[in-house]
N, C-alpha and C positions, 0 to 999 in steps of 0.2 A: 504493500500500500504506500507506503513511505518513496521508494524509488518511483511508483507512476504522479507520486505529487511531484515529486522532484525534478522530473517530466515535464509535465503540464508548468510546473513556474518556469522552465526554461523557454519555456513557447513564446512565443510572439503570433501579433495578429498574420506574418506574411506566411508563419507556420502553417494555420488552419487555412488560412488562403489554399494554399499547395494541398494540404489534404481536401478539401471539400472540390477542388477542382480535379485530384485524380480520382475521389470515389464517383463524383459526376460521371464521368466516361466511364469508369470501369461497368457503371449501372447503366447508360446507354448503351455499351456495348453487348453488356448479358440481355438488356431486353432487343433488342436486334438479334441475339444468336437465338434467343428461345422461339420453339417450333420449326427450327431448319436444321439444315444437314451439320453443319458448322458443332450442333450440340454433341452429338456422336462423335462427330471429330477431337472438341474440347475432351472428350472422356478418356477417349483413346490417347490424347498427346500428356495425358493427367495420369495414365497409369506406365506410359512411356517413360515420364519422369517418375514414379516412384518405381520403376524398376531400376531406372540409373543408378538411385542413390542406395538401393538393396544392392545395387552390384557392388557398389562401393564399400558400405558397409560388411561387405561378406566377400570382400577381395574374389569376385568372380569377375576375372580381369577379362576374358573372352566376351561373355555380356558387355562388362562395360566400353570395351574398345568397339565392339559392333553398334553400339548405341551411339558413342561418341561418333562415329566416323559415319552413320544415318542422320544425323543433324542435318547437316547442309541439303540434305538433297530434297531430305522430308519440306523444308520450308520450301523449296522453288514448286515441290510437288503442292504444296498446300497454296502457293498462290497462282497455281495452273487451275485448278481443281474448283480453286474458291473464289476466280474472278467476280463472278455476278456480284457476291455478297461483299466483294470489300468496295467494288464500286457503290453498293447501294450504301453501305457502311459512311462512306469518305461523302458520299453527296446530301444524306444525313445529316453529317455535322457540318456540313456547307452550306444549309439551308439558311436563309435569314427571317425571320418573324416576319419582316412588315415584306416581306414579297405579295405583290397583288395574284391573285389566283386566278385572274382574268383579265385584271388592268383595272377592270370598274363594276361596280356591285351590281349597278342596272345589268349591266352585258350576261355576269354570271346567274341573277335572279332569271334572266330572258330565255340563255341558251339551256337553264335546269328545266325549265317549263316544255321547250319545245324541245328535247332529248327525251323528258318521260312521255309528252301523248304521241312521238316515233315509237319509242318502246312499246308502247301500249298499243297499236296500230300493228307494231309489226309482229308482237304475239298474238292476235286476234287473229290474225292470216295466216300464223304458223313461215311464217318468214325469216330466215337467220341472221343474225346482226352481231356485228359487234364495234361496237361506237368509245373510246378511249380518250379522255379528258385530260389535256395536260394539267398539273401544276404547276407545285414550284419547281420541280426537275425537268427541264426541258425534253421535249421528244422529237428535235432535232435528225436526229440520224433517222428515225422511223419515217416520221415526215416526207424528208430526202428520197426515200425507197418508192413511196406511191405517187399519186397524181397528183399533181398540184392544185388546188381549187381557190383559195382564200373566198371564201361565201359564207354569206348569214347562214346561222344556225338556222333553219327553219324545221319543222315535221315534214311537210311535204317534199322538203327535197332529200332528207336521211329515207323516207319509205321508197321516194323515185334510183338514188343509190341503189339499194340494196334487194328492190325487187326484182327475181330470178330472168335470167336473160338479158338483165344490163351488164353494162360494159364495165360498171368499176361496181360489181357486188360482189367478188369474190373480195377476201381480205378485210380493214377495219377501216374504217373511220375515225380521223382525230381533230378534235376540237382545241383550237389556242387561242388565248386570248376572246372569247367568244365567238370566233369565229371558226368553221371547216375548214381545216388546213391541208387537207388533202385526206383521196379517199385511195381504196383498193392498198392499202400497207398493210406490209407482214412483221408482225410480232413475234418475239418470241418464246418460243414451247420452253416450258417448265420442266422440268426434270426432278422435282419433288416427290420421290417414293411416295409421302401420305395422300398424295393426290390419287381420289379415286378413278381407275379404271374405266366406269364408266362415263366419265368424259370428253368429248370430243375436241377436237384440234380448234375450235374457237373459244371453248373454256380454255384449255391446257394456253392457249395464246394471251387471254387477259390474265388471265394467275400470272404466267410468266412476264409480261411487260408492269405486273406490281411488283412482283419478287425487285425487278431492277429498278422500278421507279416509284415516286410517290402518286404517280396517274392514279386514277379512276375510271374502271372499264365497264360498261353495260353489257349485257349479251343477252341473244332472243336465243331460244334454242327453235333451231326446224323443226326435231322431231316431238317436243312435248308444246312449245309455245311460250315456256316458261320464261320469266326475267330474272335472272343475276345479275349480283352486282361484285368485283371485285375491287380488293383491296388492299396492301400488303401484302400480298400472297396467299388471300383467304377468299374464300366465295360463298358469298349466299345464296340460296336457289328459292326460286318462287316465290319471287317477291309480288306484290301486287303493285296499281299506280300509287297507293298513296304512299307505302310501305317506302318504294323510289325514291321517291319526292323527298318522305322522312332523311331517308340515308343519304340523299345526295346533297341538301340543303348544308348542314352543316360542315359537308369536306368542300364544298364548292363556293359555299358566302362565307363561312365562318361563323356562322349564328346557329346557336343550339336549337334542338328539335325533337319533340319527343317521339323514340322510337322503341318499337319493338326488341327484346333480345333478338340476337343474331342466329342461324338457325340452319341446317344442310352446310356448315362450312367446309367438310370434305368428303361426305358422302355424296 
């Protein structure tokens, strides 16, 4: 007791400064690793290291030279492996608070409105969509890949996109800045074991473009009509209009909204 006071009176404020800013990160970092692949990996690199120090301890010099001389390669392996996640990681803590989500509240109240009665149109038809909403993390490179449009959000022109036999309904639509920034982009597929099976290549594509971005992706499904919505790497299924509208209001204005728990996130 005596030595942690003795501790504590040697502190200074720039002391606790330093800890409260590495336990910050350390706590962003764990809530980022939990429910991805990255958790399995910490476990594994966590019983790696107390095998070292058992070799150590127990002069099993073969172990420990083998473990020693697996260092270097394991870390390039781990950032071949781990791309997606350290990018989503580093863009993360590169985020800034007052970044606008749209540029202007009007545009984002406007294009939420006319993105859920598309959604709602185009599961009524049984028509497949998937429409992806920048944030703060730009969707630049995806953009690049499809067609260029810069157009009002409208409903009628997301259900004229993506009904079957047009020319840019295969792949997604993205919205920036309130506006269509091009249609027919390819996203990309997830590779999350817990993601179910039964999902097709435009879920596995929104899951995947959350896993690396902060976007928000809508999706109709063809075969049921259903609306999802992803998020972080999470999906909801079967949502209804208003259920939309709840979850889409607050990631897209910023203003809270009462919704339902969350529910099919990976079944």
């Amino acid at each position: 007791m005596e030595a942690l006071l003795g501790i504590l009176h040697r502190m200074d404020w720039w002391d606790v400064a330093d800890i409260l800013i590495v336990s910050v990160a350390i706590y962003e970092i764990l809530k980022l690793l939990r429910g991805t692949r990255a958790v399995q990996m910490a476990f594994g690199a966590g019983l790696l290291l107390a095998l070292f120090y058992v070799s150590r301890l127990g002069h099993l010099e073969t172990v420990n030279w083998l473990i020693r001389n697996m260092v270097g390669y394991v870390v390039f392996a781990l950032i071949v492996l781990f791309q997606a996640d350290i990018r989503r990681t580093l863009a993360h803590f590169g985020r800034t608070p007052f970044a606008g989500l749209f540029g202007r509240q009007e545009a984002a109240d406007e294009a939420l409105e006319e993105v859920a009665v598309a959604a709602t149109m185009l599961a009524g038809q049984r028509i497949g969509a998937i429409i992806a909403i920048e944030r703060d993390i730009g969707l630049r490179n995806y953009i690049e890949g499809g067609i260029p449009l810069d157009a009002t959000v409208t409903y009628d022109l997301l259900v004229t996109i993506f009904r079957p036999g047009a020319p840019l309904h295969d792949g997604a639509v993205i919205v920036q800045r309130g506006r269509i920034a091009a249609a027919a982009c390819f996203l990309p597929l997830t590779v999350n074991p817990q993601v179910s099976k039964d999902f097709g290549t435009r879920h596995r594509a929104a899951i995947g473009l959350t896993e690396e971005t902060d976007a928000v992706a809508i999706i109709v499904s063809e075969e049921t009509g259903q609306i999802s919505l992803a998020f972080e790497g999470r999906i909801d299924r079967g949502l209804s209009p208003e259920e939309l509208r709840a979850r889409l209001r607050p990631l897209l204005t910023g203003r809270t909204a009462p919704r339902p728990e969350p529910r099919g996130l990976y079944d």
